[in-house]
C-alpha angles and dihedrals in degrees: 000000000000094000085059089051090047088244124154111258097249132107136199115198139181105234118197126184084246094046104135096240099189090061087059115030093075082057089041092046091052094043084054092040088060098050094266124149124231136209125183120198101217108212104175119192090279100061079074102062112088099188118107096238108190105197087102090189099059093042082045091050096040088048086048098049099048096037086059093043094052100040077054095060085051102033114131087027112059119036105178106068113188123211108237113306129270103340104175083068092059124120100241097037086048090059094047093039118016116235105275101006110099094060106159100344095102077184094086091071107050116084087036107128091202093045093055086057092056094054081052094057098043094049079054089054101034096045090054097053090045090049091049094041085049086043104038088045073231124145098234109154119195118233124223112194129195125178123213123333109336089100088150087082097073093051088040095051086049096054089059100050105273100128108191120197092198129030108206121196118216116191136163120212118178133193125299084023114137116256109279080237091069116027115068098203086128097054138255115332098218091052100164103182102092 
């Protein structure tokens, strides 16, 4: 239990259309129970082709339709829903747009045939947690994350109709590295452009 490790009552889980749902919620509902927060990554079906497929209105559907079915299965339970994980690490996206170049300029994404499909799959995604929490009268709240420089995504996911409620910073720090308080590595703290 996370109360006996003197861990912080939150939790962070990978959520797929197949997760067995039964061998978790008793851990969830006690999470909830005890005032924890809870955040599922939703991965349908579609975070797992790597394809580039570019009919946009069938990855957009298929997203859709997973990522309803399993914020269904949580609903009432977890409220902060992410959009993938870490998809500018992706295979696909790192060949269109290297890992931490593309900093402020949102223009190195346009014009990327597997990034297109990406925004396909997290409208799907965004617009069905934004439909169940309208329908539901719930306070789910979609997550954008985004991992080390490459801030320009978000705008860039914006400007093409993905409207996050949350943006969430991964970053990954490692021993002997200097404090993030000094070393800039992760770009500027007062970045303005989102």
């Amino acid at each position: 239990e996370l109360g006996n490790r003197n861990l912080l009552n939150a939790v962070r889980l990978d959520f797929n259309v197949d997760t067995n749902v039964a061998a978790i919620m008793p851990n969830l509902l006690k999470i909830k129970a005890r005032g924890g927060r809870i955040e599922a990554i939703l991965h349908p079906l579609q975070d797992y082709d790597h394809s580039c497929n570019q009919n946009f209105a069938a990855v957009e559907s298929s997203s859709y339709s997973d990522a309803a079915l399993m914020i269904n299965k949580l609903i009432g339970v977890v409220m902060d829903f992410e959009i993938m994980n870490e998809i500018t690490l992706r295979s696909e996206t790192r060949a269109e747009v290297p890992f931490n170049t593309a900093i402020n300029d949102m223009t190195k994404y346009q014009n990327k045939p597997c990034y297109a499909t990406v925004i396909a799959k997290m409208k799907g995604i965004n617009n069905a947690i934004h439909d169940i929490a309208a329908s539901s009268n719930m306070p789910l709240r979609s997550i954008l994350g985004i991992v080390g420089r490459d801030y320009a995504f978000v705008k860039f996911a914006i400007s093409q109709g993905v409207q996050p409620d949350v943006i969430g910073y991964h970053i990954y720090p490692r021993f002997g590295q200097a404090s993030l308080l000094t070393d800039t590595w992760y770009g500027d703290a007062t970045i303005t452009t989102l």
